[in-house]
Every structure is written in C-alpha cells, then in structure tokens.
NULUM-421715 format. One line per field, with one value per residue: residue number from 1; residue in one letter; y, x negated, z of N, C-alpha, C in turn. Coordinates in pm, whole numbers, plus 32768, in hexadecimal, padded with zeros to 4 digits. Atoms other than C-alpha are relative to their C-alpha. Example, Ala and Ser with C-alpha at 12.3 -4.5 7.8 and 13.67 -1.06 7.14 Angstrom:
# NULUM-421715
num [1 / 2]
residuo [A / S]
n_py [7F89 / 7F89]
n_px [7FA7 / 8052]
n_pz [8000 / 7FFA]
ca_py [7E3E / 7F96]
ca_px [7B32 / 7AA9]
ca_pz [830C / 82CA]
c_py [8078 / 806D]
c_px [7FA6 / 804D]
c_pz [8000 / 8049]
# end
This chain:
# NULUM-421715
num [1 / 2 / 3 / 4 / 5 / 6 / 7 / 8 / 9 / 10 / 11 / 12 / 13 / 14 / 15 / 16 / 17 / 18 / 19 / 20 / 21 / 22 / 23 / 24 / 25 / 26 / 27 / 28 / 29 / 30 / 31 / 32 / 33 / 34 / 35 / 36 / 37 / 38 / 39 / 40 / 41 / 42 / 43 / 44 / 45 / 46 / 47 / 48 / 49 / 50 / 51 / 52 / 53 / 54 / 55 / 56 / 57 / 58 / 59 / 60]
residuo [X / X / X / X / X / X / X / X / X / X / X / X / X / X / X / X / X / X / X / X / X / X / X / X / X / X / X / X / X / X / X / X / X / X / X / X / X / X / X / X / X / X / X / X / X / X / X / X / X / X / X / X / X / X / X / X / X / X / X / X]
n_py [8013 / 7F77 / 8004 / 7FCE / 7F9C / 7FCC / 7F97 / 7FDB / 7F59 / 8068 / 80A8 / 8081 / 806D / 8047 / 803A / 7F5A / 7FD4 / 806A / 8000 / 7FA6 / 8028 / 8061 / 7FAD / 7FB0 / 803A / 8040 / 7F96 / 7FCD / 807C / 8007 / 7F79 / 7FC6 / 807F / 800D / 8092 / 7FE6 / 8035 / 7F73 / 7FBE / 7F9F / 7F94 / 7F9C / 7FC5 / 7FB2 / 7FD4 / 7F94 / 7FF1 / 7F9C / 7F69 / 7FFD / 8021 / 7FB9 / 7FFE / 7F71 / 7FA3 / 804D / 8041 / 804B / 800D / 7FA1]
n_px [7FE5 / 7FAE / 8024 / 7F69 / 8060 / 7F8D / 7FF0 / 7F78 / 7FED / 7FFC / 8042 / 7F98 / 800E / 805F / 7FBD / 7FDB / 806B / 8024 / 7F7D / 8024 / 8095 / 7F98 / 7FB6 / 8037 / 802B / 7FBB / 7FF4 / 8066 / 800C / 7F8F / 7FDC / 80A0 / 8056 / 8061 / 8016 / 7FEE / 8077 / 8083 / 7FFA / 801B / 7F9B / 8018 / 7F83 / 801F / 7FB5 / 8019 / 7FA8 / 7F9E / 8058 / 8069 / 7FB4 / 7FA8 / 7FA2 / 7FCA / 8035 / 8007 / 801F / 7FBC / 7FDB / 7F8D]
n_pz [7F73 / 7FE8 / 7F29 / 8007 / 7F9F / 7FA2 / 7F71 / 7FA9 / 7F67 / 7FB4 / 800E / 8043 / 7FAA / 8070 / 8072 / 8059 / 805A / 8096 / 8079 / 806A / 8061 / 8060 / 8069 / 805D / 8069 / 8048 / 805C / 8080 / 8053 / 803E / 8050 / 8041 / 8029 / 7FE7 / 7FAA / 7F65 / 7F96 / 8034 / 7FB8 / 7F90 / 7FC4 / 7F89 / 7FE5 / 7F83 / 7FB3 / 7FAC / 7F80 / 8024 / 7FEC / 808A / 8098 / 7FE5 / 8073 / 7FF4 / 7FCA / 7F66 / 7FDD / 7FE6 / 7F57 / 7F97]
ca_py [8BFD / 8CE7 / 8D85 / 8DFA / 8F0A / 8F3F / 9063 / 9064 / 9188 / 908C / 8F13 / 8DDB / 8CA7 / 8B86 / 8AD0 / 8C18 / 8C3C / 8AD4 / 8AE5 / 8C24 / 8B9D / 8A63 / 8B44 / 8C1C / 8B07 / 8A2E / 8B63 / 8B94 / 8A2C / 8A1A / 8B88 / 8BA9 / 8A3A / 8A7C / 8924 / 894A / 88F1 / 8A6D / 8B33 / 8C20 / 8CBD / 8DDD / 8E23 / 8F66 / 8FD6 / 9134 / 91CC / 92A8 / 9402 / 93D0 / 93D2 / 9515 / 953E / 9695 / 975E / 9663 / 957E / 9407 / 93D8 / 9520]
ca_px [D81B / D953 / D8FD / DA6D / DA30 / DB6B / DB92 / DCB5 / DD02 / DCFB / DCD2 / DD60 / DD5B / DC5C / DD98 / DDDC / DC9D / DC8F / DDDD / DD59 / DC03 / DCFC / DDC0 / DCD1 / DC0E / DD11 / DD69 / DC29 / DC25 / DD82 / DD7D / DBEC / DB8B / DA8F / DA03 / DA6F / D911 / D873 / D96D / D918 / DA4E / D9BE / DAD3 / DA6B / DB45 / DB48 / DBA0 / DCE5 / DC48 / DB2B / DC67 / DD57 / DE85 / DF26 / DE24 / DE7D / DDDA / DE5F / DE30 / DEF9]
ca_pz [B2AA / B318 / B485 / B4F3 / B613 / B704 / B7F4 / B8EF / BA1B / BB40 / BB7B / BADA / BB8D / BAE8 / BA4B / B9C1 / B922 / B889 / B7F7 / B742 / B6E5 / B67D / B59D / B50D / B497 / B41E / B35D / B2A4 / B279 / B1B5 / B101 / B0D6 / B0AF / B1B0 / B279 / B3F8 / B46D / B3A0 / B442 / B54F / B64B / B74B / B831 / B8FE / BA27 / BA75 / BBBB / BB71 / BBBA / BA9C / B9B3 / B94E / B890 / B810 / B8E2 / BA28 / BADF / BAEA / BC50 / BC93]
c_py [8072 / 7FEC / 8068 / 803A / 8038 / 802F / 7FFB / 8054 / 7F69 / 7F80 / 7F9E / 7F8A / 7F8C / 7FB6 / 8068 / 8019 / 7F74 / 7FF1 / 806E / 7FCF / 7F94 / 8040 / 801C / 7F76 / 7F8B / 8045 / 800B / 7F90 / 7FDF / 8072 / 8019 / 7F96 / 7FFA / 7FA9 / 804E / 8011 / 80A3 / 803B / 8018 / 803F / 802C / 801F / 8088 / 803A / 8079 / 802E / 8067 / 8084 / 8016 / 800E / 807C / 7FE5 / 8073 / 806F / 7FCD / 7F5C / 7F7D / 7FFF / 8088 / 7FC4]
c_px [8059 / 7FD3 / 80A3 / 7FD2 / 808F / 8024 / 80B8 / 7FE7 / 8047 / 7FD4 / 806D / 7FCB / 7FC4 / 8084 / 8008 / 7FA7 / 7FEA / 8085 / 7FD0 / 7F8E / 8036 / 8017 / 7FD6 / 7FAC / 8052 / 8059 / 7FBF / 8010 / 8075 / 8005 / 7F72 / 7FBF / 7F83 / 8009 / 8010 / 7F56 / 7FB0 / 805F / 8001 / 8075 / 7FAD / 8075 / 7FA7 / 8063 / 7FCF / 803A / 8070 / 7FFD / 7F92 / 8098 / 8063 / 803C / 803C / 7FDF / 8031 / 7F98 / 805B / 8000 / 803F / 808C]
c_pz [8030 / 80B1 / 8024 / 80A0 / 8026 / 8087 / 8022 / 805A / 801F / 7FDD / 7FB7 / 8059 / 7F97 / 7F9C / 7FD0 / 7FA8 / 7F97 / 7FBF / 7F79 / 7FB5 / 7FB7 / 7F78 / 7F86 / 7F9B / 7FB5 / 7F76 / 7F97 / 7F94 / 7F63 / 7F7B / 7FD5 / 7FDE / 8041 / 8055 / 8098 / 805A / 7FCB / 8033 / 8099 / 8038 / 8083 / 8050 / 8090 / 8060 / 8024 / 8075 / 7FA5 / 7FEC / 7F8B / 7F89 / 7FF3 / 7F7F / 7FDA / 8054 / 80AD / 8015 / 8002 / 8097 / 8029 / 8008]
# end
C-alpha cells in the first residue's frame, strides 16, 4: 500500500490537489504496478511562515 505524503508552503486550490493525487497515483500505477484503489496521497498545506529557505522565511 504506497502512502505518498505532500507538503506545500501555502494553499492549492481542490482542482489542484486532485490533479496531483491524479498524477501521483497514476504514477505508481504505471512505474510501481501499484492498484489505484491501495494508494494513499496526503497533501498537507503549510502556511508560508512554517517554511524557510537559506536562513529566510518564505512569507518574508
């Protein structure tokens, strides 16, 4: 059963999220031979501020 676990800084809009949960599992399906119905996609949204890059903040 693959559980696929995807953090973004900010929001995605719901098509946004089923195109990716689309993706990913049409992915596994093709390249891992795993059945659509056992994988798992998490999509977590973080706010921008929970996230830094090179010792900055995204939301700066």
């Amino acid at each position: 059963m693959p559980y696929v676990n995807v953090q973004v800084a900010g929001t995605l809009t719901k098509d946004q999220k089923a195109q990716i949960a689309r993706e990913i599992t049409e992915t596994l399906q093709r390249v891992a031979a795993k059945p659509p119905e056992a994988t798992y996609v998490v999509i977590q949204e973080m706010p921008r501020e929970n996230w830094a890059k090179a010792g900055k903040l995204l939301a700066e």
